[in-house]
C-alpha atoms as one frame of an Amber mdcrd trajectory, in Angstrom:
protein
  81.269 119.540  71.608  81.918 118.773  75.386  84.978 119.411  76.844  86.855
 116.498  79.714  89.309 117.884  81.621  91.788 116.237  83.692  93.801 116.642
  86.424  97.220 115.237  86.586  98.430 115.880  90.559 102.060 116.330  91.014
 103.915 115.195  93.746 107.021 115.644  95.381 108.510 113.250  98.276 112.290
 112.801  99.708 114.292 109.634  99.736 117.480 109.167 101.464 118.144 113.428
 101.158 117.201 113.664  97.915 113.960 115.175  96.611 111.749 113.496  94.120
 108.944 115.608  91.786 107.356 113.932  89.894 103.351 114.085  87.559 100.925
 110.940  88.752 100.302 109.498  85.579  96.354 109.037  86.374  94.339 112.544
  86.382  91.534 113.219  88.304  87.860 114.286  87.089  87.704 117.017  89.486
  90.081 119.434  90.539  88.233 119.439  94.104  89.696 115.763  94.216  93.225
 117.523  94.939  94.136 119.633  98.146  97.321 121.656  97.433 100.004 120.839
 100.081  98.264 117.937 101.550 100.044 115.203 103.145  99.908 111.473 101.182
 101.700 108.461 101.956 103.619 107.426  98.924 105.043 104.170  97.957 107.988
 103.855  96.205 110.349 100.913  95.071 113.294 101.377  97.396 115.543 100.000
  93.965 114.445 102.852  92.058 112.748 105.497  94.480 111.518 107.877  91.404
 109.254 104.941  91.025 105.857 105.171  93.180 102.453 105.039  93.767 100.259
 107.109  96.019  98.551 104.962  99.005  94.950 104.452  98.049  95.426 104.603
  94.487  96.620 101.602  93.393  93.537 100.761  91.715  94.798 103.121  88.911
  97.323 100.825  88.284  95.669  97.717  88.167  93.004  99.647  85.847  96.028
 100.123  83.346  97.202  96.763  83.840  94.294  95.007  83.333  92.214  97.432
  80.924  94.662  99.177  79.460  93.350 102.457  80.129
């Protein structure tokens, strides 16, 4: 039996003085895919900041969206 892991980055960012930590619901395949303490832009809904989405990984979303995955 084969094992998968993945790896589910977390990621904290601060809105208007308040601090937001929060899992990215898409893992990774490889832990080497995630630098500890590296700087990402993040994009969040300015209605509801806890809401976001790394830059560059939108495609994770539109994989759920459209694949359900």
């Amino acid at each position: 039996m084969n094992k998968v892991y993945a790896y589910y980055p977390i990621y904290q960012y601060e809105v208007n003085s308040i601090t937001y930590q929060s899992e990215f619901p898409f893992g990774e395949g490889s832990s080497s895919a995630i630098h500890i303490g590296e700087k990402v832009i993040i994009q969040y809904d300015k209605k509801n900041p806890e809401n976001f989405i790394v830059s560059g990984k939108e495609n994770a979303w539109l994989g759920q969206a459209i694949f359900g995955c």
